[in-house]
C-alpha positions as CSV (number, residue, x, y, z in Angstrom):
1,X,107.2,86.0,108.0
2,X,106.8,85.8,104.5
3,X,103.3,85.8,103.1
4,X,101.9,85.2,99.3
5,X,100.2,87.8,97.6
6,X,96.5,87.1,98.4
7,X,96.6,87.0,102.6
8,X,98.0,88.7,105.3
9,X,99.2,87.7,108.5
10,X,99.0,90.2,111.6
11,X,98.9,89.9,115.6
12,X,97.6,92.4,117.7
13,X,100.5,94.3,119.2
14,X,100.5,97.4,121.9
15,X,102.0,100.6,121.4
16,X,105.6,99.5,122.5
17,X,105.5,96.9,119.7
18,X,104.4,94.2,122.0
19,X,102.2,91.4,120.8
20,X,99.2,91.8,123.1
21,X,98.0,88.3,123.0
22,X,99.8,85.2,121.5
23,X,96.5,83.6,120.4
24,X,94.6,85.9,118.8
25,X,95.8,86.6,115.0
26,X,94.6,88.5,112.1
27,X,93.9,86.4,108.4
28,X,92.9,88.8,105.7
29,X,92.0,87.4,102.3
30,X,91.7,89.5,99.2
31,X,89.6,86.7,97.0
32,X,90.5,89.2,94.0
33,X,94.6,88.9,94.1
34,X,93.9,84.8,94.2
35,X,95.1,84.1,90.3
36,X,95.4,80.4,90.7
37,X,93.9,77.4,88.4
38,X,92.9,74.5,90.1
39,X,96.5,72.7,88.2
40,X,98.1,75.5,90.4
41,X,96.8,74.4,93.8
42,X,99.3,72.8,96.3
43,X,98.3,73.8,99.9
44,X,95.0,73.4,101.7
45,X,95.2,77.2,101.9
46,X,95.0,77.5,98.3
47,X,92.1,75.2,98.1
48,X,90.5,76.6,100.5
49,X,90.5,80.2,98.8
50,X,89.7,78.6,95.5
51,X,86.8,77.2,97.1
52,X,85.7,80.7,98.5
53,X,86.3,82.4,95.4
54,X,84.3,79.6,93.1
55,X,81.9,78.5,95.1
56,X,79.3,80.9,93.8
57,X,80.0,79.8,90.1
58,X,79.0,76.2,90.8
59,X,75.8,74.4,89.8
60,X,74.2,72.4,92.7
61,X,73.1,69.8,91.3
């Protein structure tokens, strides 16, 4: 499955190469390899890890 740069997909698996259990996956997000300006952004994934990233920066008004 391919993936972009900034996540990783996995699924528990057993020693045989089995997947253990069909709902339980594995998201890893490395906020640092997320390069993207907002004119970037197409998917709600991408907006969501913008939104991680940035969040802090942001004045609450």
């Amino acid at each position: 499955m391919p993936t972009a740069s900034f996540h990783t997909i996995a699924n528990l698996r057993s020693e045989q190469g089995e997947i253990i259990d069909q709902q339980m996956t594995f998201i890893t997000v490395e906020l640092a390899k997320f390069a993207k300006q907002v004119a970037d952004i197409k998917t709600d994934l991408e907006k969501l890890v913008y939104t991680m990233k940035t969040l802090h920066t942001t004045d609450p008004a």
